[in-house]
C-alpha positions as CSV (number, residue, x, y, z in Angstrom):
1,X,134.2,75.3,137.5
2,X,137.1,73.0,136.6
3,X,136.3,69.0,136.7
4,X,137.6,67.5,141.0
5,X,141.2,65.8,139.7
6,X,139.2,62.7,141.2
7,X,141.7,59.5,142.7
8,X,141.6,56.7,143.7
9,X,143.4,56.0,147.7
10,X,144.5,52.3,148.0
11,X,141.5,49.7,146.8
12,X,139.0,51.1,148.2
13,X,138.2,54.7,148.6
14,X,138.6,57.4,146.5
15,X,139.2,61.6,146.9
16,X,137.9,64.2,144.6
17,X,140.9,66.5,145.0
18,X,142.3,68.7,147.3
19,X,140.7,69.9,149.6
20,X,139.5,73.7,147.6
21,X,138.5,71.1,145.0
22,X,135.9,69.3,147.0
23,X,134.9,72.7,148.7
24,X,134.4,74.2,145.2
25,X,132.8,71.0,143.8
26,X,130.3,70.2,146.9
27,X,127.4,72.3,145.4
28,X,127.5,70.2,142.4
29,X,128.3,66.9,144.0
30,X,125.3,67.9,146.3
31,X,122.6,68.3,143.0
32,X,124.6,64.8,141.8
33,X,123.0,62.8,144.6
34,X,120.1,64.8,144.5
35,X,119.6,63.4,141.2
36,X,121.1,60.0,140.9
37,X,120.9,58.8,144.2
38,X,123.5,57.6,146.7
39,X,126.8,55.8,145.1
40,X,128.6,54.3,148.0
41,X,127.2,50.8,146.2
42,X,129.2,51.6,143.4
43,X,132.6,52.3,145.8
44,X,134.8,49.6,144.5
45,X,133.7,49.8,140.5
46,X,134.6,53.9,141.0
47,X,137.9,52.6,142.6
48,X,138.8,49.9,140.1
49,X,138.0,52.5,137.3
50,X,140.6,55.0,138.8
51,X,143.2,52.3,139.3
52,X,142.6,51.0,135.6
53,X,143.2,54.9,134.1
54,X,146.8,55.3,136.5
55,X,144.4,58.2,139.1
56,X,145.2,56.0,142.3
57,X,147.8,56.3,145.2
58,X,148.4,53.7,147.4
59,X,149.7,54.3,151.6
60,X,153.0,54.5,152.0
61,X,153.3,55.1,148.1
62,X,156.8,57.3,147.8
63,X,154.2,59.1,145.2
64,X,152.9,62.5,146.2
65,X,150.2,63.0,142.9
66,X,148.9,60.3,140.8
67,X,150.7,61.8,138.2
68,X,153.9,59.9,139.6
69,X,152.4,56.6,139.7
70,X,153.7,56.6,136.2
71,X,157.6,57.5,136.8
72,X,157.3,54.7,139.5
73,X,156.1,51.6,137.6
């Protein structure tokens, strides 16, 4: 299985792809929190991560990828 192309939305929520991404990844994501537990505490350090590597789009962002965020700035 390839690794979600995880990213961050705005400042405060984040995606794990497209949508065959996170259907693909939610057996995995599934023995995650299994394992280590629920994560929504760690929302906004997951986000600020993203946003510090370039992986975020922001609404109403002319971007369509992160990828783009790049070109833009």
């Amino acid at each position: 299985m390839s690794t979600p192309a995880i990213c961050a939305i705005g400042h405060d929520c984040y995606v794990l792809g497209d949508l065959e991404e996170m259907d693909a990844a939610a057996d995995e994501l599934e023995r995650i929190g299994e394992k280590f537990g629920d994560r929504d505490f760690l929302l906004r350090e997951i986000v600020a991560y993203l946003r510090s590597i370039r992986r975020y789009l922001d609404p109403g962002s002319p971007a369509q990828h992160w990828r783009e965020n790049a070109k833009l700035h």
